[in-house]
C-alpha positions in Angstrom: 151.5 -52.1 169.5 151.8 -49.0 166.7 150.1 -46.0 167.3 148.7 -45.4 164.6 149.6 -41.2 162.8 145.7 -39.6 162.0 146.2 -38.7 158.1 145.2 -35.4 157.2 142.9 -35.0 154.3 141.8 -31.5 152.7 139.2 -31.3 150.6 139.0 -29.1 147.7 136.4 -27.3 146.8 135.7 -25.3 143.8 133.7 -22.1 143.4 133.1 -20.8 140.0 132.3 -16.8 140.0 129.3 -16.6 138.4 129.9 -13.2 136.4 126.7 -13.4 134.6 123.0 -11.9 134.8 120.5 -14.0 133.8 116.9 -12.7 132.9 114.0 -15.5 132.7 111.7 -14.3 129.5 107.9 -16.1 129.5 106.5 -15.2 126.1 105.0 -17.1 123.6 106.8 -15.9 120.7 109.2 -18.5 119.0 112.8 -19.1 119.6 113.9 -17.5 116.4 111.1 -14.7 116.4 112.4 -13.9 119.9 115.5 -13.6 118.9 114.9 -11.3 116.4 112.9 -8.9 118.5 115.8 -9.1 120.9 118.6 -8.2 118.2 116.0 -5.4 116.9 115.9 -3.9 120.7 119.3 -4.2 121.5 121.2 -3.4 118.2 122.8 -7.0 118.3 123.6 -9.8 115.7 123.0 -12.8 117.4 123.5 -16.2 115.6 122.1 -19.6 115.9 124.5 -21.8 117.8 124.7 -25.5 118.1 121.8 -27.0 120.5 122.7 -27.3 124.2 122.0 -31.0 124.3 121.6 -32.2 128.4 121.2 -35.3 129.6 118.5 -36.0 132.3 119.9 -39.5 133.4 117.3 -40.4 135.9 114.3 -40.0 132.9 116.7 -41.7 130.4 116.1 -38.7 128.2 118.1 -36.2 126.6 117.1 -32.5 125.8 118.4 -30.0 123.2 117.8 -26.7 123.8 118.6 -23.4 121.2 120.9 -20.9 121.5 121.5 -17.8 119.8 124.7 -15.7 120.8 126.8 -13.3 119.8 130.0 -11.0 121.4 130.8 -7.4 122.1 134.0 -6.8 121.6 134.3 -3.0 122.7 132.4 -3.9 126.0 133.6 -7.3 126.3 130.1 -9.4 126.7 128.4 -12.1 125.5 125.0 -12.4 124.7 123.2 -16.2 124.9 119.7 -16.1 124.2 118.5 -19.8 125.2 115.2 -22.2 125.1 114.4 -23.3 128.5 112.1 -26.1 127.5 112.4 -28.9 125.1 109.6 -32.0 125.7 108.1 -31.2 129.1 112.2 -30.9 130.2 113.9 -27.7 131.8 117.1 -26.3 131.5 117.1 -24.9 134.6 114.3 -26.4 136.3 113.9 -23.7 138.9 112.8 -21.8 136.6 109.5 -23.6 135.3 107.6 -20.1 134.5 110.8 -18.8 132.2 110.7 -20.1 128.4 113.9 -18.5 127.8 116.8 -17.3 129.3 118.5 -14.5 128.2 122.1 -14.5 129.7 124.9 -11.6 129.5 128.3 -12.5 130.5 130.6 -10.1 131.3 131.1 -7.1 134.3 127.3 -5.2 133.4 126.9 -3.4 136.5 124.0 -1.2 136.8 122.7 -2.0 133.1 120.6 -4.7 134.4 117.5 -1.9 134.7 117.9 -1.0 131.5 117.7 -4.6 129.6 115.1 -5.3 131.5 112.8 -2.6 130.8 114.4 -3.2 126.9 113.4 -6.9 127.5 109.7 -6.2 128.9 109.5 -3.6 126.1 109.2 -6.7 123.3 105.7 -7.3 121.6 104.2 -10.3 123.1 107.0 -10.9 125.7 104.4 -11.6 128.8 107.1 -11.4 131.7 110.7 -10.9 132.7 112.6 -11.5 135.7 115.9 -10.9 136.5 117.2 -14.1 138.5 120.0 -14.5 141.1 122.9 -17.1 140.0 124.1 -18.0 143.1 121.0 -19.3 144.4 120.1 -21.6 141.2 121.1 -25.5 142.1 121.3 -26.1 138.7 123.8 -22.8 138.2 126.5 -25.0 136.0 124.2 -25.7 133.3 125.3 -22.2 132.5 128.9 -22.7 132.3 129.2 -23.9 128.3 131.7 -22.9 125.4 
């Protein structure tokens, strides 16, 4: 009888690093309104994108959610301003208070004060929170472009 050589197996994992600060916005000023403030307050251009369109397979549904962006150049970020709820749906469903997200990409360290006092400074913008990445399960709805 053959003995029998125990295969090694290594399993890859992959672990994206999340250089982003994401602020959860509850107002109920419109998606386009919002953005406007937001342009106003920051001294931004930000466009209307294509819809994020997602795909809840267990509800058979599918959700399409705005987004307005636009770069820096000079500082080297990006800007996404996004709807977090389309038809009773999330984005990120951990965040069920947030009706927006508004997301920076790029290395921002120590600004994140500063936007958000900008960001609670809107007319008619009710809350903002600044939200941890890493914890979110739903993190990789994040990752688009």
């Amino acid at each position: 009888m053959k003995a029998r050589k125990a295969k090694h197996k290594e399993i890859l994992q992959f672990e994206f690093d999340f250089d982003i600060k994401l602020f959860a916005i509850s107002t109920t000023l419109r998606d386009y309104h919002l953005s406007y403030q937001i342009q106003k307050a920051f001294f931004l251009k930000l466009k209307r994108e294509e819809d994020i369109v997602y795909e809840y397979k267990k509800k058979n549904q599918i959700g399409q959610f705005s987004r307005f962006s636009c770069k820096d150049e000079i500082m080297q970020w990006e800007y996404h301003l996004l709807s977090n709820k389309y038809h009773g749906n999330l984005f990120i469903p951990e965040l069920k208070f947030a009706d927006y997200l508004f997301m920076l990409r790029g290395e921002c360290c120590g600004e994140e004060v500063d936007i958000l006092k900008q960001l609670k400074g809107i007319i008619d913008v009710q809350a903002v929170k600044l939200i941890d990445v890493t914890v979110l399960k739903s993190r990789d709805n994040l990752i688009f472009d």
